[in-house]
C-alpha positions in Angstrom: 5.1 3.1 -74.8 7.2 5.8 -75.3 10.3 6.7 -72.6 8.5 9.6 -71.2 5.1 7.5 -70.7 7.4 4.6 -68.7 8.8 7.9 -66.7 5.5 9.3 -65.9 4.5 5.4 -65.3 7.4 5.3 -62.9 6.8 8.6 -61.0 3.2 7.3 -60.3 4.2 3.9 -59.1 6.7 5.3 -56.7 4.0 8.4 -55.8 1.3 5.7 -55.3 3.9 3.5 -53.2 4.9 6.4 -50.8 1.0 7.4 -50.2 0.9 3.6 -49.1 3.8 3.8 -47.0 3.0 6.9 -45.3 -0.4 5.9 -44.2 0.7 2.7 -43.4 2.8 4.8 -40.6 0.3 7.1 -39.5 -1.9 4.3 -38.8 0.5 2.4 -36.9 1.1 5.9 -35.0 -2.1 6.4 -34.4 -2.4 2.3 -33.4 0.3 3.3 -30.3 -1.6 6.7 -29.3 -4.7 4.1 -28.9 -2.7 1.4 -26.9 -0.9 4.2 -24.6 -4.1 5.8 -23.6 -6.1 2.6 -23.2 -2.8 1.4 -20.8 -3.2 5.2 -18.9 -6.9 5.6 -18.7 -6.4 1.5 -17.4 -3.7 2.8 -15.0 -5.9 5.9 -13.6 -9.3 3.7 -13.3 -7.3 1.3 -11.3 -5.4 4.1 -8.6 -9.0 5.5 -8.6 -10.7 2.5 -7.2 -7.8 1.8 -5.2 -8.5 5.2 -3.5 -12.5 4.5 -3.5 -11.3 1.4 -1.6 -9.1 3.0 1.1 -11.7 5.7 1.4 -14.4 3.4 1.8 -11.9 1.0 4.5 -11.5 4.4 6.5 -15.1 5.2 6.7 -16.0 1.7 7.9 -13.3 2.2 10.6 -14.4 5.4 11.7 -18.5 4.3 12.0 -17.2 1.3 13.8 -15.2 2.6 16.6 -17.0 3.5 19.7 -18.4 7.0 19.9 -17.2 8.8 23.5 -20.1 10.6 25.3 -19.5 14.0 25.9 -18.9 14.7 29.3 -20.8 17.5 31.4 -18.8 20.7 32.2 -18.0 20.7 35.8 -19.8 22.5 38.2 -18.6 25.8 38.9 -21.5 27.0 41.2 -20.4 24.1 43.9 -17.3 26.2 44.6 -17.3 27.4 48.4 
């Protein structure tokens, strides 16, 4: 092989070598992006239930407590 075929052989190795290491790290970026939202959209489902919950406790409260009668306006035509 002559010296410029072993160059050119070169050139393509280290080409081919940096196109593996590049999408080696865009996949491992793209690997975090997918655990951080999977740990948010984990985060949020679990502050919205939370609230379901408290929302749900507060309604329960409010049917169980005793509802007042309303009281009759007084009389204003017993005045003398």
């Amino acid at each position: 092989m002559s010296r410029n075929g072993q160059r050119e052989q070169r050139q393509m190795m280290s080409s081919t070598q940096r196109d593996q290491i590049f999408f080696r790290e865009r996949e491992a970026e793209r690997q975090a992006n997918a655990e951080k939202s999977a740990r948010l959209r984990a985060l949020r489902l679990a502050k919205e239930a939370g609230e379901r919950e408290a929302a749900e406790k507060a309604a329960a409260e409010k049917a169980a407590r005793p509802k007042r009668k309303a009281t009759a306006p007084p009389d204003t035509d017993l005045k003398p």
